[in-house]
mmCIF file of the C-alpha atoms, coordinates in Angstrom:
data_MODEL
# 
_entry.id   MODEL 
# 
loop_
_atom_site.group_PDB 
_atom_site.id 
_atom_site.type_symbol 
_atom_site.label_atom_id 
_atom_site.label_alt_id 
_atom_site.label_comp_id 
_atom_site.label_asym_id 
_atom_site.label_entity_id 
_atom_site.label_seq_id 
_atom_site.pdbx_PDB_ins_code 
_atom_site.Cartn_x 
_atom_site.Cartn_y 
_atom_site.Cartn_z 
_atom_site.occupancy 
_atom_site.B_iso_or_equiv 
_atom_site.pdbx_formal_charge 
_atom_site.auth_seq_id 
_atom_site.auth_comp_id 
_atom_site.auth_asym_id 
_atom_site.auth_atom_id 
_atom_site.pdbx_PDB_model_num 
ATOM 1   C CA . UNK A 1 1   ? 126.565 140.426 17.164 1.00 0.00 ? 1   UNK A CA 1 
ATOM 2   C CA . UNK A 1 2   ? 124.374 138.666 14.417 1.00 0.00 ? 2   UNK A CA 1 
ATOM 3   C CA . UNK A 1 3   ? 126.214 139.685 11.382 1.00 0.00 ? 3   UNK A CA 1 
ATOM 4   C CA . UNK A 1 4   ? 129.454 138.297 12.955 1.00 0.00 ? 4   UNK A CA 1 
ATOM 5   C CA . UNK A 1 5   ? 127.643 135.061 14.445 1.00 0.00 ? 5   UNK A CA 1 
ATOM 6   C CA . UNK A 1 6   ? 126.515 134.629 10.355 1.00 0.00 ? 6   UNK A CA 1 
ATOM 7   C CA . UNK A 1 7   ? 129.936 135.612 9.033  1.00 0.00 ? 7   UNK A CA 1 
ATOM 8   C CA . UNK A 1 8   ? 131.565 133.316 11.340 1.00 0.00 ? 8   UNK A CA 1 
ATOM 9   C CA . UNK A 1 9   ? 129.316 130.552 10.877 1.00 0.00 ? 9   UNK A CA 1 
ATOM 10  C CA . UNK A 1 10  ? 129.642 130.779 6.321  1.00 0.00 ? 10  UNK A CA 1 
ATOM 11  C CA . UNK A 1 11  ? 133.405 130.798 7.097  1.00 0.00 ? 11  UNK A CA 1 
ATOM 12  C CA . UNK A 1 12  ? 133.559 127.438 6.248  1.00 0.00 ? 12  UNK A CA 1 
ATOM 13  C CA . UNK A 1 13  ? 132.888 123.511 7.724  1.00 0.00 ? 13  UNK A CA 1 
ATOM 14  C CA . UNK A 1 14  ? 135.997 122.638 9.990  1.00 0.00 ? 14  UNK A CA 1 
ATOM 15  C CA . UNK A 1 15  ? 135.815 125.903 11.566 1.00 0.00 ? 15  UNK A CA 1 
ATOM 16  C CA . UNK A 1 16  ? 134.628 125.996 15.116 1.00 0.00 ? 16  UNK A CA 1 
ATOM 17  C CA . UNK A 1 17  ? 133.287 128.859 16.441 1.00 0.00 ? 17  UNK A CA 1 
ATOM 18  C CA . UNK A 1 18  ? 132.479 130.086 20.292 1.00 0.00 ? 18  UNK A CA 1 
ATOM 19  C CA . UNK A 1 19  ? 129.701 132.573 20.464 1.00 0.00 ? 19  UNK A CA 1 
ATOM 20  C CA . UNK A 1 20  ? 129.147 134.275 24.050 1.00 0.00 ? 20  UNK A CA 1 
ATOM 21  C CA . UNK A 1 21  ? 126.214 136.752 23.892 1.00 0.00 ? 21  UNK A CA 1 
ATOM 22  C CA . UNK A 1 22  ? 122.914 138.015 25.558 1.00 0.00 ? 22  UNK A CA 1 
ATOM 23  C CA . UNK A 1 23  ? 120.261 134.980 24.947 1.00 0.00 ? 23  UNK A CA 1 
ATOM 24  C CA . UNK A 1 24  ? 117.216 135.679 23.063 1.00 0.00 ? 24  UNK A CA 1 
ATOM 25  C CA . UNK A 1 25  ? 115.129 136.106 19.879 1.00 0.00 ? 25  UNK A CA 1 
ATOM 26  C CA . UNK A 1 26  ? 118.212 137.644 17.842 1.00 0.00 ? 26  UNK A CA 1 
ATOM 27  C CA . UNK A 1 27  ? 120.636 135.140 18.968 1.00 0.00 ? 27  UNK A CA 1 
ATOM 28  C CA . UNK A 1 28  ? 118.055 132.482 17.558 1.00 0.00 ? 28  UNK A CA 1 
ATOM 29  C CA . UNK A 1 29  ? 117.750 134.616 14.877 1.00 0.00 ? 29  UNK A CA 1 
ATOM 30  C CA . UNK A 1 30  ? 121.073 135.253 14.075 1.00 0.00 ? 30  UNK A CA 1 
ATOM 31  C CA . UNK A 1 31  ? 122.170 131.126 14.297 1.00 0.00 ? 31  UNK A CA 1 
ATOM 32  C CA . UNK A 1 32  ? 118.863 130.184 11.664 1.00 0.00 ? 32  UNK A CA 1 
ATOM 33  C CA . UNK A 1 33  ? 119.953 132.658 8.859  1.00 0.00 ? 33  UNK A CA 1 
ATOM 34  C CA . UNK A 1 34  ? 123.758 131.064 9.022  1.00 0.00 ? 34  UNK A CA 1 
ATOM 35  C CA . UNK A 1 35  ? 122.401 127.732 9.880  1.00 0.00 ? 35  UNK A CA 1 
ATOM 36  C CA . UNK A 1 36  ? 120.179 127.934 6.375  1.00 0.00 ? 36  UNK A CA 1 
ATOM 37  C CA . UNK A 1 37  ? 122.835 129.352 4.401  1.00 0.00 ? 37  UNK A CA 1 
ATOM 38  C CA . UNK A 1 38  ? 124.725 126.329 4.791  1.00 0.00 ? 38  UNK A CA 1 
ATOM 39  C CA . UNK A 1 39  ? 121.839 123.962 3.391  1.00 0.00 ? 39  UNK A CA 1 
ATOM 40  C CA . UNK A 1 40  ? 121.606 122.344 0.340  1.00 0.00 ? 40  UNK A CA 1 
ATOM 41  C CA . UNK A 1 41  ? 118.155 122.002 -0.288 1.00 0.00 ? 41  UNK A CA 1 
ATOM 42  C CA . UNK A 1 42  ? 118.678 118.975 -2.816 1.00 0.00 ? 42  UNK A CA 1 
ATOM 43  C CA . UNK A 1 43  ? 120.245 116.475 -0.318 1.00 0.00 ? 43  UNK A CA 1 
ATOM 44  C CA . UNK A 1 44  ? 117.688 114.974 2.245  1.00 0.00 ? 44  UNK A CA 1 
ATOM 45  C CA . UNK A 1 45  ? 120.231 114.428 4.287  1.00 0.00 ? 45  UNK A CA 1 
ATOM 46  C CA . UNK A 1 46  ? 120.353 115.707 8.066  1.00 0.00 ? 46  UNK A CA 1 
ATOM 47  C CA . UNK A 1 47  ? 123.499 118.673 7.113  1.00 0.00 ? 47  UNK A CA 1 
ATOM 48  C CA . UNK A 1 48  ? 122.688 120.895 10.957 1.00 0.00 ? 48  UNK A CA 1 
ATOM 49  C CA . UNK A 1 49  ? 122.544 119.386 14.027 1.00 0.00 ? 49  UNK A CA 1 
ATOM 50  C CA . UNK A 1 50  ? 121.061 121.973 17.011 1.00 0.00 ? 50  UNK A CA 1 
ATOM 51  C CA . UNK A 1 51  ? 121.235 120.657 20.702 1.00 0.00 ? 51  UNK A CA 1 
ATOM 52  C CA . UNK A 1 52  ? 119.072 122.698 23.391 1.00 0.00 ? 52  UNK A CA 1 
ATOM 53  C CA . UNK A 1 53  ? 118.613 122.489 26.899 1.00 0.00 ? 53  UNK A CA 1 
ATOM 54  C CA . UNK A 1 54  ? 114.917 122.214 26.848 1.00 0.00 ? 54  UNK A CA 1 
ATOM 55  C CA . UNK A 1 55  ? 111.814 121.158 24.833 1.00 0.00 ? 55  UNK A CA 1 
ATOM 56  C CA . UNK A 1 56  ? 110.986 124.951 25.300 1.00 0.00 ? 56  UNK A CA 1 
ATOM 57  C CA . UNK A 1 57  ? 114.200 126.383 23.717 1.00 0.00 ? 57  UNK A CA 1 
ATOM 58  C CA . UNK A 1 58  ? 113.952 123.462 20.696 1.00 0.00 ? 58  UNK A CA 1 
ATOM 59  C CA . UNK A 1 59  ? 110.565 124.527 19.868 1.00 0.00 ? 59  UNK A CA 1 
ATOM 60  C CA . UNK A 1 60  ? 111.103 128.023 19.532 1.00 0.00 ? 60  UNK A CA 1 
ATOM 61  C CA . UNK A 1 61  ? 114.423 127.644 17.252 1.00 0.00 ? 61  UNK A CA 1 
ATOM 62  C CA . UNK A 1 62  ? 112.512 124.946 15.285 1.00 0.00 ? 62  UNK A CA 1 
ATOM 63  C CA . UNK A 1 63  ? 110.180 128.016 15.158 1.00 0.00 ? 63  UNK A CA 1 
ATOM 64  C CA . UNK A 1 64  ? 112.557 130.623 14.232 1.00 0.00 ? 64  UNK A CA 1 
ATOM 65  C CA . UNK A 1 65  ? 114.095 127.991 11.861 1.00 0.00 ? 65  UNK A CA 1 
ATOM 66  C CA . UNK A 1 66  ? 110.479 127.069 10.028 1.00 0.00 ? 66  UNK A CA 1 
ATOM 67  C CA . UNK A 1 67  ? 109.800 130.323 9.296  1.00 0.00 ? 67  UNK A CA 1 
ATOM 68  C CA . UNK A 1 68  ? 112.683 131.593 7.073  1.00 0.00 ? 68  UNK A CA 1 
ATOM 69  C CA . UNK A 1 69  ? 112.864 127.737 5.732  1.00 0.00 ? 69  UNK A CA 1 
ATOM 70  C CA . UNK A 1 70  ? 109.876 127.153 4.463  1.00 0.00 ? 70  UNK A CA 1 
ATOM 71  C CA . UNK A 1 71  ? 110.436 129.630 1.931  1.00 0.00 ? 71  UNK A CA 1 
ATOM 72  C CA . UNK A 1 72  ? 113.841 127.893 0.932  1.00 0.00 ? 72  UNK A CA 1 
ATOM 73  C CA . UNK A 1 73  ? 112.120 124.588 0.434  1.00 0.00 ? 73  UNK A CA 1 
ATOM 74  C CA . UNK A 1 74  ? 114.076 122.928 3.366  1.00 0.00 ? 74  UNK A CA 1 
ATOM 75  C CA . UNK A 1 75  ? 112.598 120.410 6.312  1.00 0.00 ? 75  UNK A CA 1 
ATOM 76  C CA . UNK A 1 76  ? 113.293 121.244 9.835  1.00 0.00 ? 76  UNK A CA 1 
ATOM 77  C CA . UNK A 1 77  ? 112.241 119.006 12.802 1.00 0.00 ? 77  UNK A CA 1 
ATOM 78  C CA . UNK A 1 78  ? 111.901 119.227 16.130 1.00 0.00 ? 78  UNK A CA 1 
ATOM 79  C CA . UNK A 1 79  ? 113.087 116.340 18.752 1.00 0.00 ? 79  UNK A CA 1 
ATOM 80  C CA . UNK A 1 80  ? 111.769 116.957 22.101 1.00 0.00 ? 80  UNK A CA 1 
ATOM 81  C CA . UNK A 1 81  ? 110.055 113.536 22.715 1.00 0.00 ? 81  UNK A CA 1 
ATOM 82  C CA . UNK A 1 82  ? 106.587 112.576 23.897 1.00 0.00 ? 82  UNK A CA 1 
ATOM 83  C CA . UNK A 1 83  ? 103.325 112.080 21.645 1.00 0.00 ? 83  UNK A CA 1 
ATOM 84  C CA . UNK A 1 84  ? 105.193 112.388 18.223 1.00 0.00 ? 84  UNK A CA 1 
ATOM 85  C CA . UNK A 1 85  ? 107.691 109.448 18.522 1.00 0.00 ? 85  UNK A CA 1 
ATOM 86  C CA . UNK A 1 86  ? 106.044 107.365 15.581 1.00 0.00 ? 86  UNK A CA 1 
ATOM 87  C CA . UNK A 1 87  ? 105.873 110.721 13.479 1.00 0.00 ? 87  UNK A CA 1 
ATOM 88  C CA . UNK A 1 88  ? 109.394 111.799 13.990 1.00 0.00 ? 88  UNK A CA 1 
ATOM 89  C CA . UNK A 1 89  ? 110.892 108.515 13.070 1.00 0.00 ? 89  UNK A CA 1 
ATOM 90  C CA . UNK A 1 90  ? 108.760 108.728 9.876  1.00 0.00 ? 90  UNK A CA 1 
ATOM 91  C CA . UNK A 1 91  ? 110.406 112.152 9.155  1.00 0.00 ? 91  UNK A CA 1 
ATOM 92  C CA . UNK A 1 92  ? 113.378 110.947 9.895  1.00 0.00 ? 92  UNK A CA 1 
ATOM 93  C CA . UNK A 1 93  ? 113.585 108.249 7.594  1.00 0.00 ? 93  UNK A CA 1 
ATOM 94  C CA . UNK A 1 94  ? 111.662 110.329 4.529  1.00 0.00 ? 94  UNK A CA 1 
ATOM 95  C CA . UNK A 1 95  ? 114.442 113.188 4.979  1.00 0.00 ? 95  UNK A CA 1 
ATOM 96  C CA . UNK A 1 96  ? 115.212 116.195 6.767  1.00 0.00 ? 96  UNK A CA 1 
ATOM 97  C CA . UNK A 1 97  ? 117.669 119.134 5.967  1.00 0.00 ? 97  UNK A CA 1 
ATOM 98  C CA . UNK A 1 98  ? 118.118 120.852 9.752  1.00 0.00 ? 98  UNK A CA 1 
ATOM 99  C CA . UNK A 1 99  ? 116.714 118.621 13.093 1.00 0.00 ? 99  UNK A CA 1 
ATOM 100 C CA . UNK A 1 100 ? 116.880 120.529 16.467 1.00 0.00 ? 100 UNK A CA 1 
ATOM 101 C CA . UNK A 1 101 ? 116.240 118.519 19.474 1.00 0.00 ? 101 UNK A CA 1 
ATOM 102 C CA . UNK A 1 102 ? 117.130 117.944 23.491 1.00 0.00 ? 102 UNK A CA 1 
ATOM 103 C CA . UNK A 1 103 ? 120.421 116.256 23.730 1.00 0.00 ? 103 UNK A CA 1 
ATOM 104 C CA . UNK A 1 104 ? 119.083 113.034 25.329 1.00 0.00 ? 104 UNK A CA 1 
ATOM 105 C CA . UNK A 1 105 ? 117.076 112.222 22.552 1.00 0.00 ? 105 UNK A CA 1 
ATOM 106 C CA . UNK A 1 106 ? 119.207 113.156 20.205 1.00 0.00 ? 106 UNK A CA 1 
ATOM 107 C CA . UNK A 1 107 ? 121.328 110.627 21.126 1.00 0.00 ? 107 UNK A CA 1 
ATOM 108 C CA . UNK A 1 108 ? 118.995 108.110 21.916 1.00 0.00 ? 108 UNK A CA 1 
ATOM 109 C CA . UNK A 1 109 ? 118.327 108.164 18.044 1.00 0.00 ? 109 UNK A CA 1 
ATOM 110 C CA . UNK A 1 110 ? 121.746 108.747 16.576 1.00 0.00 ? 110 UNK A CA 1 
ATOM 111 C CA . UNK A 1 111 ? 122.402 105.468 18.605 1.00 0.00 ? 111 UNK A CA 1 
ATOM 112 C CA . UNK A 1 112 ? 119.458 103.780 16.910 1.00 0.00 ? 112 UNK A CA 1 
ATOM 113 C CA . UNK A 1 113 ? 121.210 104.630 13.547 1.00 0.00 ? 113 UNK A CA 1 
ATOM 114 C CA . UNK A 1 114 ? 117.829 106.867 13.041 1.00 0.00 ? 114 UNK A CA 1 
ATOM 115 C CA . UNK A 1 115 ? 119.286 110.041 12.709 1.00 0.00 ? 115 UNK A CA 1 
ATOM 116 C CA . UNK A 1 116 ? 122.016 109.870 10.533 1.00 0.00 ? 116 UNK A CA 1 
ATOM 117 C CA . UNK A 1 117 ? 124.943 112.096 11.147 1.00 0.00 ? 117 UNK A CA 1 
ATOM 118 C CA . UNK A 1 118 ? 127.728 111.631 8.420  1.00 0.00 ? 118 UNK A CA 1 
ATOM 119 C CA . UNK A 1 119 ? 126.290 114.412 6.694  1.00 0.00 ? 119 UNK A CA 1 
ATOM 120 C CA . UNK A 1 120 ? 126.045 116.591 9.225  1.00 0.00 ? 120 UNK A CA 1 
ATOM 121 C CA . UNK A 1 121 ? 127.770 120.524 8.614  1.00 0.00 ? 121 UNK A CA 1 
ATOM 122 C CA . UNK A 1 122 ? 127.004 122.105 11.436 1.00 0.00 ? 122 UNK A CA 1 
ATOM 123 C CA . UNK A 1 123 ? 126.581 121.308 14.991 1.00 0.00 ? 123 UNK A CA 1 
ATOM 124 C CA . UNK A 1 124 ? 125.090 123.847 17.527 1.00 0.00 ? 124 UNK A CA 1 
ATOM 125 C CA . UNK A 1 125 ? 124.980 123.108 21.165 1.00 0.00 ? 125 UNK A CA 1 
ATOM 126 C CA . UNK A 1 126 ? 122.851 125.927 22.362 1.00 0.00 ? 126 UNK A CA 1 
ATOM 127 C CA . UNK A 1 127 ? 123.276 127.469 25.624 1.00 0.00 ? 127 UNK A CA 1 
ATOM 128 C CA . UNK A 1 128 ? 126.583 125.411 26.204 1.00 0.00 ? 128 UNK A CA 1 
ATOM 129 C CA . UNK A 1 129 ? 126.664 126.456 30.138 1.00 0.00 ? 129 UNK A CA 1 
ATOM 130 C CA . UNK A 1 130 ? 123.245 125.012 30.942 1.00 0.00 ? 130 UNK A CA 1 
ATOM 131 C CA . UNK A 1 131 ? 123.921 121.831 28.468 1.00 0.00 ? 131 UNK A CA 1 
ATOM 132 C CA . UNK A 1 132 ? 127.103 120.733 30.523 1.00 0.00 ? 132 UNK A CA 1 
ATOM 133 C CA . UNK A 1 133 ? 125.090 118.211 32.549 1.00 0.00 ? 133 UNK A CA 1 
ATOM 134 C CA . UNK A 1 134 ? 124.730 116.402 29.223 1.00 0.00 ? 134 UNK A CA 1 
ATOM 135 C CA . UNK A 1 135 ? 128.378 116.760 27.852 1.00 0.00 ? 135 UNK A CA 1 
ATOM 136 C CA . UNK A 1 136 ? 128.508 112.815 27.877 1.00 0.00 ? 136 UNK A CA 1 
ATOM 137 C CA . UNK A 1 137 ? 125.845 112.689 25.664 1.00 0.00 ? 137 UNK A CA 1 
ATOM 138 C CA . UNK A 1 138 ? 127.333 115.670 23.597 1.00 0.00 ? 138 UNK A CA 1 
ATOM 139 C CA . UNK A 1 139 ? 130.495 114.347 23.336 1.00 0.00 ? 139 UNK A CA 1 
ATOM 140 C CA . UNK A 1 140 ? 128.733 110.786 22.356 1.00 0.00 ? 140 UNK A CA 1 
ATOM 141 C CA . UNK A 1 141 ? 126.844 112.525 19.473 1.00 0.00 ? 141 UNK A CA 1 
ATOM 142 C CA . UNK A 1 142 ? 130.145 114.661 18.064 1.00 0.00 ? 142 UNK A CA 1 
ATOM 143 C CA . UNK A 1 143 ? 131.867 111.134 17.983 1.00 0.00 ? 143 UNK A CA 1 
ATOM 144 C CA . UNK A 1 144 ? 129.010 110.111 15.035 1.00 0.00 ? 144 UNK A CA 1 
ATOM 145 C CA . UNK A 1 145 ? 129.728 112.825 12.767 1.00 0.00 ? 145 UNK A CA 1 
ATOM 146 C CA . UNK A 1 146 ? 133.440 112.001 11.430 1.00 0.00 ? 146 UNK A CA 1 
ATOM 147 C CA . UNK A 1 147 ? 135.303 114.970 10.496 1.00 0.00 ? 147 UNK A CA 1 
ATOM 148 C CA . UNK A 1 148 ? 132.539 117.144 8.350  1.00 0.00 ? 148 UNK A CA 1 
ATOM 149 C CA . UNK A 1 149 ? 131.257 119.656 10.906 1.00 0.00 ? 149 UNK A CA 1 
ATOM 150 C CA . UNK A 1 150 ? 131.724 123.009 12.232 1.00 0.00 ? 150 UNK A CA 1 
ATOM 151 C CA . UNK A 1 151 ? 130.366 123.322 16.476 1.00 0.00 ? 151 UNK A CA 1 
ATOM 152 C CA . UNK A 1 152 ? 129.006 126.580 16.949 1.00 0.00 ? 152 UNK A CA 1 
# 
């Protein structure tokens, strides 16, 4: 399953892709190493957007994602709200490559024009039947990115 979740996601941005498999540490995996082949470490710009149900599920593919990227000189942040509001804005603002976050916040900041999303290459709604309760807000957030995207 991973090498044709990371074939399918290098295919190219336009390309959606539906991946139905057995949750887990490879499926995390298997979305960070095509999510990071897909970033261009010289624009600041936010290029992948990755929706989870849960702070819980954010924090451990920000996880999965920090560990191959810091080795690739890329910035990955983590949106799950609380303490680090004042901090994430401030990362936000000096540049990030990859941000993963809980839909509702996600939002909350695309609509603040604080997480820009023209530049956005991939979008990844994780766990798609357990983020259905938020498809307004999904649907809200695909509406900011134009036509440069792939949804995995």
């Amino acid at each position: 399953m991973q090498q044709r979740v990371i074939d399918s996601c290098r295919a190219g941005a336009g390309q959606d892709v539906l991946i139905h498999g057995y949750s887990g540490f490879f499926r995390i995996q298997a979305l960070s190493i095509a999510v990071l082949q897909k970033i261009k470490p010289d624009y600041s710009d936010c290029q992948a957007l990755i929706l989870s149900p849960n702070r819980e599920e954010a924090k451990l593919i920000h996880m999965m994602l920090s560990v191959f990227a810091k080795y690739m000189e890329i910035k990955v942040l983590v949106l799950t709200g609380g303490s680090h509001a004042k901090d994430d804005r401030r990362m936000l603002k000096s540049g990030v490559h990859i941000v993963v976050g809980t839909a509702a916040l996600v939002f909350d900041l695309t609509r603040q024009y604080l997480l820009k999303t023209d530049r956005v290459q991939i979008f990844i709604v994780d766990q798609l039947d357990r983020m259905l309760e938020n498809k307004d807000k999904i649907g809200k957030v695909l509406k900011t990115f134009g036509d440069r995207k792939s949804v995995v």
